[in-house]
N, C-alpha and C positions, 0 to 999 in steps of 0.2 A: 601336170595336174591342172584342171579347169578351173577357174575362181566359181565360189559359191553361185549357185542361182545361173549359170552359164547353160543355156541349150544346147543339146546334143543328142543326134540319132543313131541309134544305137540297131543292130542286128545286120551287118552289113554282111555277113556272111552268112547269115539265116533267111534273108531275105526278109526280115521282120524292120520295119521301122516302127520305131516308137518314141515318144517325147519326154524329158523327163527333164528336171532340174537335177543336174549331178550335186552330190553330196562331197566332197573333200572325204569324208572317212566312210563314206562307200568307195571309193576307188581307192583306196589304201588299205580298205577291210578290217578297219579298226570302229570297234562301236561303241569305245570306252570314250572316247572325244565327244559323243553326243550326249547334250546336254538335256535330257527329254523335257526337263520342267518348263524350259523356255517357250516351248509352241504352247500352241491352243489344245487343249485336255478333250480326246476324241474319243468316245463309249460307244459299244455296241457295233451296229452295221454299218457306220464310220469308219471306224477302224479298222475293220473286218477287212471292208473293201481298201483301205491304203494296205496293208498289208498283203491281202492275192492281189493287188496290181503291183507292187514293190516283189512279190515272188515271180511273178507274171514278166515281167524285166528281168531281173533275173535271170529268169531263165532264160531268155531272150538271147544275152548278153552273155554269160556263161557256160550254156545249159546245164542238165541237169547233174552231170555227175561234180562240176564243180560249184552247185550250187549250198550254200551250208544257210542254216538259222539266223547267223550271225549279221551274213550279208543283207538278207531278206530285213531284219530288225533294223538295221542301218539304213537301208533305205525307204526304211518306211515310218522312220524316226521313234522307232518305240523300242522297246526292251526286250531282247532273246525270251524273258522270263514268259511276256505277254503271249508270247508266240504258242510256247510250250504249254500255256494254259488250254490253248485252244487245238493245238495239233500235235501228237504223239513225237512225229517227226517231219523231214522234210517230203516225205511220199505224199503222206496223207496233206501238207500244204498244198504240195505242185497240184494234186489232182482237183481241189478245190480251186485252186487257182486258171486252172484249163476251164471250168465247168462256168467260172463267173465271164469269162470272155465265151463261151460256147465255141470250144475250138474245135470240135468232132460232131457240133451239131447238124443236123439237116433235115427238111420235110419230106415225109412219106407221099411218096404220087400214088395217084389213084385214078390212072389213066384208062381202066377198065379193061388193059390188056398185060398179059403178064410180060412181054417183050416192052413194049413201050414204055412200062415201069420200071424195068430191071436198066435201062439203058436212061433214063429218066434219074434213078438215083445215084448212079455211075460216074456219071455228068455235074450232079452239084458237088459228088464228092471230090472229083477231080479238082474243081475249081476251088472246091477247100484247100487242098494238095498247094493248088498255084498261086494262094493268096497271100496275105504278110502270115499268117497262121502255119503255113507250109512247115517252113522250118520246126520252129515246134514240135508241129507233130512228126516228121522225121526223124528229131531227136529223140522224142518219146518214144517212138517205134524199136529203134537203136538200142534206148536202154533197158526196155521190158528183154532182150535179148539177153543181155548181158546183168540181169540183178531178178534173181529169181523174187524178192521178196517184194520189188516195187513189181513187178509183173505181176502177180497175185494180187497185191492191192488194184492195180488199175481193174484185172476182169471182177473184182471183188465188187467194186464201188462204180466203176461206168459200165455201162452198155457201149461195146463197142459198137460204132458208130454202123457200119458195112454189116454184120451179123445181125444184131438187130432189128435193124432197117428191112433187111432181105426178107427177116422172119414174117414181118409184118405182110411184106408184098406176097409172098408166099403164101400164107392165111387167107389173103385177098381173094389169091388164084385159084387155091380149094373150094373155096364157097361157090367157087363159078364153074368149078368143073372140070379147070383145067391142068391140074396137078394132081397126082394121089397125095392122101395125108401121111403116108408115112416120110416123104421127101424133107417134110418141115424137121425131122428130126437124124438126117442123115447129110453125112459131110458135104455130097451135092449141094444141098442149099447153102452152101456160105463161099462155092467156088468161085462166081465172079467177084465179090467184094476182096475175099483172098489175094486173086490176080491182078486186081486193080492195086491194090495196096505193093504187091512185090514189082509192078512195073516201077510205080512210082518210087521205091528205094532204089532201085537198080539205073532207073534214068530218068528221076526226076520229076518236076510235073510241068506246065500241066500235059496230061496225057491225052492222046488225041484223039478225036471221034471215031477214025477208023481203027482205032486201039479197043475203045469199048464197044464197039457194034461188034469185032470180031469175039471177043470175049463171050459176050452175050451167045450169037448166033453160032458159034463153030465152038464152042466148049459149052456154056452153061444151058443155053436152052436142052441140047441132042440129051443134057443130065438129068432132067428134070420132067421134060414131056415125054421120051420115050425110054422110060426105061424099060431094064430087062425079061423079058415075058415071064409072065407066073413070079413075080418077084414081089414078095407079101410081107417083106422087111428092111429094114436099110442091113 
């Protein structure tokens, strides 16, 4: 066990470093030793934020399926009770907790061509994939798998990152001409961010140019600008 106030980097298997003063009864996972009176009295968006960065570690550190309330309170030196004021349980934390680091975020290109964009968002996404957030979100991916009710909350509460993105590029591309509209509402539109996403569980990231150029040009474009003649529906 580390002496109080000791630095230490944490997600060595996630690929995530992060800094943090260990707490003695965060690593024992006991919260009843913390003494909350003693700090400094933090309201509001203060607190808010020590808490999604104390869940945000967390998960980091654990992920998500052994992450519980308890820990998160302990590390963020407040009271399970405070937590539960604010969040039903720990789904609805983690997912605010992703959103205050923007761990799925990225900008929409507006390149003027529907290839240059679709390969254009592909690319930032990747390098989300390869950055200390990686893990993370690998984890996340993992357990929407496997927890049907945190799966729900995530499509519930985010825009996934790849689907909504696309949608957007996709809109772009109809106003220009070069898409039909009914594509924007047919599984084609979400197949490169799809593939993008299943490369990266299966081998990692970051994934590599000649990965997404092929994605783009030998599956998703031939889906999108040519499809099937007389075809008036998804």
């Amino acid at each position: 066990m580390l002496p109080q106030g000791t630095q230490r980097h944490l997600g060595e298997h996630s690929g995530v470093t992060l800094s943090l003063n260990v707490n003695p009864t965060v690593e024992s996972g006991v919260e009843s030793a913390v003494d909350h009176r003693k700090g400094p009295r933090r309201r509001g968006e203060e607190l808010e934020r020590a808490i999604l960065t104390a869940a945000l570690e967390e998960l980091t550190e654990v992920g998500y399926a052994a992450l519980t309330m308890e820990r998160v309170a302990a590390r963020a030196r407040t009271s399970k009770a405070v937590l539960y004021r604010r969040w039903p349980g720990r789904a609805e934390l983690v997912v605010d907790a992703c959103k205050l680091r923007a761990v799925s975020a990225v900008d929409v290109p507006d390149t003027g061509v529907l290839r240059t964009d679709v390969i254009a968002l592909l690319q930032q996404m990747s390098a989300k994939m390869a950055s200390a957030l990686g893990g993370i979100l690998r984890g996340l991916i993992a357990e929407m798998t496997r927890d049907p009710d945190f799966a729900r909350i995530i499509r519930e509460r985010v825009h996934t990152v790849g689907p909504a993105t696309i949608h957007i590029i996709l809109e772009q591309a109809v106003e220009r001409g070069e898409v039909e509209p009914w594509i924007l509402d047919s599984r084609r539109a979400t197949v490169a961010a799809d593939l993008l996403r299943n490369h990266f569980l299966l081998y990692g990231a970051p994934v590599e140019d000649a990965v997404i150029i092929d994605i783009v040009d030998d599956v998703f474009l031939p889906l999108v600008l040519n499809p099937a003649p007389n075809r008036q529906a998804p």
